[in-house]
N, C-alpha and C positions, 0 to 999 in steps of 0.2 A: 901357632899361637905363641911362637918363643917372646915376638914383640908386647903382646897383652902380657906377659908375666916379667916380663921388664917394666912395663907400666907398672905393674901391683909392686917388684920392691921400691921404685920410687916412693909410691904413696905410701909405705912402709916406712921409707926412710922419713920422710918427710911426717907422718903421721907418729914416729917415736918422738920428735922435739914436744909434740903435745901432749905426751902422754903422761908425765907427773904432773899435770893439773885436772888429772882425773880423782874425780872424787865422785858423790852419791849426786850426779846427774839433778836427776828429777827431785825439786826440794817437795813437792806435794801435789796428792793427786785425789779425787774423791768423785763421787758419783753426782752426776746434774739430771735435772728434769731433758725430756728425750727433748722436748719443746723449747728449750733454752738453748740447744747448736747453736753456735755461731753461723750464718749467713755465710753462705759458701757458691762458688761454680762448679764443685763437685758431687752435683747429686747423691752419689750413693754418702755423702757423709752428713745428708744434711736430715731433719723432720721429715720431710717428705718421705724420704726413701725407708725411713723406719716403719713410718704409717705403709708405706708397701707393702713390707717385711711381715709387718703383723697381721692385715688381709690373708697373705702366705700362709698365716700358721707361724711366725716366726718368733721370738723374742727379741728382745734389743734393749740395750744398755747406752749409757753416755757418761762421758768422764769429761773432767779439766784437768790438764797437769802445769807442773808451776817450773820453769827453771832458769837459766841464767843465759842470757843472750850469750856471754862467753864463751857458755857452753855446747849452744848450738853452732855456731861457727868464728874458724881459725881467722887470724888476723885483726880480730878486736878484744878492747878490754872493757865492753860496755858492763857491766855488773849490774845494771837493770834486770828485772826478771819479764819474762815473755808467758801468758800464760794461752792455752789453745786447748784444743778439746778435741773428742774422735766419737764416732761411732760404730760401737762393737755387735757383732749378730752370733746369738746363740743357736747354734745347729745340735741338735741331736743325732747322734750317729747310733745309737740303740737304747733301750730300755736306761741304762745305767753313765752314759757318757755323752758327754757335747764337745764342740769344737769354740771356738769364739773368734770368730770372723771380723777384721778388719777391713772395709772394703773402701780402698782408694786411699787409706789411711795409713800413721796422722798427715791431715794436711803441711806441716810446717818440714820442711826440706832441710836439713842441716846440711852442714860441709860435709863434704864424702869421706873423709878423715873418724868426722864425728856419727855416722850414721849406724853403725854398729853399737859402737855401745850406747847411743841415746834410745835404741830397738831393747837393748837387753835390758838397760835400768827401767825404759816405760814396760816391758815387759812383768818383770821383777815387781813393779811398784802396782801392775796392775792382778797378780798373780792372788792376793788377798781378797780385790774385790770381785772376784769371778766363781763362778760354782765351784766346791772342793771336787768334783766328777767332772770339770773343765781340765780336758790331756794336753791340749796346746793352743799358741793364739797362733794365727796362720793373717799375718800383713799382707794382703793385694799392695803392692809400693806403689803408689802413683811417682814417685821421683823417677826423675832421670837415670838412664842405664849407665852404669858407670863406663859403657867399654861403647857407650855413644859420643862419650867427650875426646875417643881418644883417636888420633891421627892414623892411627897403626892398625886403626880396625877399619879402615874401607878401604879398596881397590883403589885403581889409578883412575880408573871411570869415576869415583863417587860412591860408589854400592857399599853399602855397610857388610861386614863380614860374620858380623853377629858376636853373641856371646864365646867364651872359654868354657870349657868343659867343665859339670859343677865343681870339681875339687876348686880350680882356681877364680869362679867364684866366692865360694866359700869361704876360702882363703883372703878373700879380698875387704868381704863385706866385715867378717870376724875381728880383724886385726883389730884391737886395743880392747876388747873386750873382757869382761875375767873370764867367762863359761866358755867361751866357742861354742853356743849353743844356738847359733840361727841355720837353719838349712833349707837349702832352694828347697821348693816343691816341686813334688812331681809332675803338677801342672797348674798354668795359672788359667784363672778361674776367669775373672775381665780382662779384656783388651789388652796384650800391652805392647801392643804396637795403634799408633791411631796418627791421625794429621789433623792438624790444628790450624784455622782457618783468621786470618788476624781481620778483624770487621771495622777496623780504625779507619775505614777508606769507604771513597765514596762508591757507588756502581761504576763507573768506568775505571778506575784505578784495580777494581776484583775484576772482572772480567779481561783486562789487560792482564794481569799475572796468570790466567788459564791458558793453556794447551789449546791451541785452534783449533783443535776437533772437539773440544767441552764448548768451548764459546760458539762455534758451528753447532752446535747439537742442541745449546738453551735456544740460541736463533730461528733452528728449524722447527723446534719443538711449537713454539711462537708463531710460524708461520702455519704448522697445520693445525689452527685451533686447540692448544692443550690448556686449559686452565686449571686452573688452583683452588681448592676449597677446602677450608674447615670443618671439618665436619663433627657430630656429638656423640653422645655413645648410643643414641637411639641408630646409628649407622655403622655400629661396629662387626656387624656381621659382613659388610663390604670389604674391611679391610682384612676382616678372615679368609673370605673368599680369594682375595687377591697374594694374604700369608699362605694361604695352603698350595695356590699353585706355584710359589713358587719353593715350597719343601719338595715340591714329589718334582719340580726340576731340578733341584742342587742336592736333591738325597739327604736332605737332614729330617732332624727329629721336629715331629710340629706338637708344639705347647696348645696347652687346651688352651679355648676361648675366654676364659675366664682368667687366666694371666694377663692378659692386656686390658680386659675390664677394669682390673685391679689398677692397671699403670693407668689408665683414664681419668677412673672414677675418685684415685684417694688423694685426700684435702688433707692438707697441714697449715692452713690460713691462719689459723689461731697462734703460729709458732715465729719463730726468728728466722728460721729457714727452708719458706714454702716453694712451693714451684708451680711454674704454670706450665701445662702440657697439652699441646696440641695435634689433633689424629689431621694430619693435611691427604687429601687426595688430587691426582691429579687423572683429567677426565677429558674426553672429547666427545662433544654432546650428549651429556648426561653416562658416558659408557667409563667406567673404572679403569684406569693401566695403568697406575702405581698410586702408593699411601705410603706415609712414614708414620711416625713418632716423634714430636720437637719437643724437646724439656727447657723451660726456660730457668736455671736458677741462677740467680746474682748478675757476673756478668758473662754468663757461658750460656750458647745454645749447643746444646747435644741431641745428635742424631743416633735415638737409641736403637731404632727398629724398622727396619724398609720393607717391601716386598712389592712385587712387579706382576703384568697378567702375561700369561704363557704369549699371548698374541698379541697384534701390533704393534710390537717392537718397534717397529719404525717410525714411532711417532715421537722417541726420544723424551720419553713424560718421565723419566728418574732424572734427569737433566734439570728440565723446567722444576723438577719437585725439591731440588737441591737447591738452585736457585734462589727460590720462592725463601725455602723457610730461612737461609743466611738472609733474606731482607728481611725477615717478619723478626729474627733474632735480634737483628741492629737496631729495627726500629722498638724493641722494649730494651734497648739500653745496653746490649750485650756488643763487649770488642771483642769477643772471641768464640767461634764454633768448633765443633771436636764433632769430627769425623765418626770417631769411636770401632775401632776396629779396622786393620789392613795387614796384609802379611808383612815381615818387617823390609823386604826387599822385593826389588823387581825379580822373583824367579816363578818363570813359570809354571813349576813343576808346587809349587805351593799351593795347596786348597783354598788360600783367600786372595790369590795374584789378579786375579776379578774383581776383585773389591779395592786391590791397590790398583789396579790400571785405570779405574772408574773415578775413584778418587784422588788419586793424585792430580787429578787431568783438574781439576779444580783450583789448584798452584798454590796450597797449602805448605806448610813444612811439617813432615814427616818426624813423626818424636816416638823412641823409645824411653818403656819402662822400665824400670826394675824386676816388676811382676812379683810373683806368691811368694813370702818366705816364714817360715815354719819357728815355731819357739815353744819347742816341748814344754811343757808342766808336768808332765809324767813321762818319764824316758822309754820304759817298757812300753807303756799304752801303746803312746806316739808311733814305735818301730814297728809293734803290730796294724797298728792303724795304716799306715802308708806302704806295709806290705798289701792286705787288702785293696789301698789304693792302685799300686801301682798293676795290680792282677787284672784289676774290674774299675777303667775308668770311671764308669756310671757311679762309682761309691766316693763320690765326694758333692762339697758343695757344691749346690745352684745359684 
């Protein structure tokens, strides 16, 4: 990793010329209606996703902050101000303490210069309006991974080599900050490796960018009668039936039935940032072998949630179900689908290299995240809390 930490003093050196025009970031910040979001492609920031949350058992918060185009990225002198907004999820971790969850959040990407301390002052400026029993805000980053831009981190093949080991993380994100107080988590929570599918094209121009055996497999799918349907939540026990076989194939944990009720049934119409969500299945003569989850918000269709039936595989119905919903995404207006989830690399030996083999074959480009990073409020708390965590995975958020 000696080449990633010659990247980091660059961005150091480079990131000191900026550094005497650091001043108090974020000029102001204050609480909005959950219903007044801004209109976004990232679901989990938008009404919608709060209205979720709260089904959950959840709480949820919504801010504006105000700051200086200047300030969020190097290279200009615009002194307009930018304002943007996020949504925050209050977790309880016992009787007397909560967490305050960012997820996907804030939307707005600064320069990678700037992205530490614009985390620490929105931090800072948010520390006031959060429960005094809130220990830390913990950011899911939807931005780009900083060791994604750089040359020195993939093979000769192409293959990403991944992250540096937290310190020079840490190290990297921190620099011009006052506190050094952001730290990776010990685990991220969504996605943050996913492929992003660009829908600016017509049906022949996406299916040329596919893998011959994805474009062979929607074709076959097609040839042995697999269709497509919509279905409501009076049908949602099919796609349970269809979620459950495949937990007890991949050995994971199966979410009650009433979790995806939840993602069906809740409405945020009355808001700035609703979403339309669709249970698609795909079936041959009336018989189930696979359903998703499609969320329509803005201009992003996201594939929240799959599952497949232990048998007739070979009718290739995850295929045609992929398919299906990038047309059904285009046609309400959306240039862009997200995969949502793949291990970050083609290796094997990775518990989701089934999920990147499956999906890449679709001719997506491949985008890492940032992922979790942590902004104590309380220093003690915090170290006890992530001790906890790092003991008993199971003890953090959902």
């Amino acid at each position: 990793m000696f080449a990633g930490f010659s990247r980091l003093i660059r961005v150091v050196l480079r990131g000191f010329l900026e550094s005497e025009r650091n001043s108090v970031m974020i000029a102001d910040i204050e609480d909005k209606e959950v219903g007044d979001l801004y209109k976004t492609g990232i679901i989990q920031q938008t009404a919608y996703w709060s209205t979720v949350k709260k089904l959950q058992g959840l709480q949820s918060k919504a801010f504006n902050f105000k700051t200086k185009v200047s300030d969020l990225y190097t290279d200009t002198d615009d002194m307009s101000y930018f304002v943007g907004d996020l949504l925050v999820i209050l977790q309880a971790v016992d009787e007397d303490h909560c967490i305050a969850y960012v997820p996907y959040g804030p939307e707005v990407e600064p320069s990678e210069e700037n992205q530490g301390y614009f985390l620490e002052q929105l931090s800072e400026s948010l520390r006031s309006q959060l429960p005094v029993n809130c220990i830390m805000i913990r950011y899911d980053l939807s931005w780009e991974s900083h060791w994604a831009k750089d040359d020195d981190c993939y093979d000769l093949h192409g293959n990403w080599l991944g992250v540096p080991e937290r310190r020079i993380q840490e190290m990297r994100l921190n620099f011009n900050t006052e506190h050094w107080n952001l730290h990776k988590s010990n685990t991220d929570i969504l996605p943050s490796n996913t492929i992003f599918m660009d829908l600016k094209r017509d049906d022949d121009m996406l299916l040329g960018r596919m893998k011959a055996k994805t474009r062979y497999n929607i074709n076959l799918a097609s040839r042995k009668g697999v269709r497509i349907r919509s279905l409501g939540l009076e049908s949602l026990e099919i796609w349970y039936d269809l979620y459950r076989q495949t937990a007890e194939r991949n050995n994971f944990f199966l979410h009650d039935i009433n979790n995806f009720r939840i993602i069906l049934s809740a409405r945020a119409n009355d808001t700035l940032s609703p979403a339309e969500v669709y249970l698609l299945v795909a079936e041959v003569e009336d018989k189930p072998l696979a359903a998703m989850f499609l969320v329509v918000s803005a201009n992003r269709g996201t594939y929240l949630y799959g599952a497949s039936a232990t048998e007739n595989r070979n009718y290739m119905a995850t295929y045609a179900l992929q398919w299906r919903a990038m047309q059904i995404a285009r046609e309400k207006g959306c240039t862009e689908y997200d995969f949502f989830g793949v291990a970050p690399q083609a290796d094997p030996s990775h518990p989701m290299y089934g999920l990147y083999r499956f999906k890449s074959g679709f001719g997506g480009d491949i985008y890492h995240r940032l992922g979790c990073w942590d902004y104590p409020l309380d220093k003690q708390k915090y170290q006890y809390y992530i001790s906890m965590e790092f003991k008993n995975q199971s003890y953090h958020l959902s």
